[in-house]
N, C-alpha and C positions, 0 to 999 in steps of 0.2 A: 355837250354830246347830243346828237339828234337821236330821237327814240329807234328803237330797230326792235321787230319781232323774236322773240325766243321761244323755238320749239324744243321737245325734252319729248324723245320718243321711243318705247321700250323695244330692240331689237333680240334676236333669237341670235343673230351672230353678227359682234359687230365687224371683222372682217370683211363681211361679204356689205353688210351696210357701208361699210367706208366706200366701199367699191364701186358703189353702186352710185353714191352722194358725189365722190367725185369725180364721175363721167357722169352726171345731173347739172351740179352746180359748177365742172370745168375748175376748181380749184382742190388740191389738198386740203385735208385735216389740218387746221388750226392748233389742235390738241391731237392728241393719243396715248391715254394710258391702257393696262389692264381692264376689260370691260368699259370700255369708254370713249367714243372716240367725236371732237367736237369739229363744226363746219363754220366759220364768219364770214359772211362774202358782204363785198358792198354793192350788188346791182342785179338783184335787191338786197336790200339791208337784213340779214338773218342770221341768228344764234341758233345754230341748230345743234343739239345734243343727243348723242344717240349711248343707250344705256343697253349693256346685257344684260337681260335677263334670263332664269331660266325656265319660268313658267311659259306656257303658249300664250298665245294673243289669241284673247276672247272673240269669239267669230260676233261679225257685227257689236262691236264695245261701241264706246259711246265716239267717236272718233268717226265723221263720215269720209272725210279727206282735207287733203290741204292744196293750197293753191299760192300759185304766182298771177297777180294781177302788172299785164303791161301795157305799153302805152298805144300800143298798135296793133293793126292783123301782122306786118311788117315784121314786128318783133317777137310773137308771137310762132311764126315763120322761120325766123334767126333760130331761136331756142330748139324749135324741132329739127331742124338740120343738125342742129349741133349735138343735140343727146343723140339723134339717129347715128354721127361720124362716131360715137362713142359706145356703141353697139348696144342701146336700148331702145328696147320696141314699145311703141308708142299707139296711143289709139286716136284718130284726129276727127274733130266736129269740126264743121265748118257754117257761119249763120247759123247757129241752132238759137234757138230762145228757153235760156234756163234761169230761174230765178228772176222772173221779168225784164230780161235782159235778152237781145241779141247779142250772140256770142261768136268768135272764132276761140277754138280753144284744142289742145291735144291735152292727153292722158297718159301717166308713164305710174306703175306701180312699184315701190322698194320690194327686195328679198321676202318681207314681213307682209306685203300685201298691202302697207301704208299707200293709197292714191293720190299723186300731185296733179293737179290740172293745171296748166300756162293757159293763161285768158286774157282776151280785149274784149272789152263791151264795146257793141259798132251801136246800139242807141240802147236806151229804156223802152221798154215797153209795156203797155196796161194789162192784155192777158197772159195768164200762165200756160204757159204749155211743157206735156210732158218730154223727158227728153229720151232719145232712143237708148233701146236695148243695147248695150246689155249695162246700161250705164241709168237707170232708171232712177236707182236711188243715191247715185253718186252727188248728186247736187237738185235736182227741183224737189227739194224736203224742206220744212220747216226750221229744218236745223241749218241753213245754207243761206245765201243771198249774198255778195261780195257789192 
């Protein structure tokens, strides 16, 4: 079995999270019990587990966002059209340079406020630059680099 990423992320309701995951990821729940509802998709490869909880999500926890890394602006493109047909609003950089990196990339946040970013790196690059508002601390942090 080839490796795949496993996410496990505490949501406030997972109803509305399922809903949200599958007009994101274009596939049904894998799983679905009581509080709990799981996502497997192959393209990209990801275990994604969504948990209810019923405490709030600590504003700024340690969690800065999460990301799809792909292989193109192309694809990158694909994805946004498609979460867009799926009636989520998205936020789109285009060239930006985050993480020393040239970027095309959109932003689409869950019910919970969880942020995905769909990205291509178009090159590497040596300086850091910051990235615009309102998305400052979503990714050119310490805690970040793909």
């Amino acid at each position: 079995m080839e490796p795949s990423i496993h996410v496990s992320l505490n949501v406030s309701d997972t109803a509305r999270a399922r809903d949200f995951y599958s007009a994101f990821f274009g596939v049904p729940p894998a799983k679905e019990k009581p509080g709990y509802v799981k996502f497997v998709t192959s393209k990209p490869t990801i275990h994604l587990a969504l948990n209810e909880t019923r405490r709030p999500p600590e504003p700024g926890g340690a969690l800065s966002h999460l990301g799809l890394r792909v292989g193109s602006a192309g694809e990158v493109d694909a994805w946004k059209e498609r979460v867009a047909a799926r009636g989520l609003a998205s936020f789109e950089e285009k060239d930006t340079t985050c993480c020393y990196a040239r970027q095309d990339k959109f932003w689409v946040s869950d019910p919970d406020g969880n942020r995905w970013e769909v990205y291509t790196v178009l090159e590497d690059v040596d300086v850091e630059a910051p990235a615009p508002e309102p998305l400052a601390t979503a990714c050119c942090d310490a805690n970040c680099c793909a």
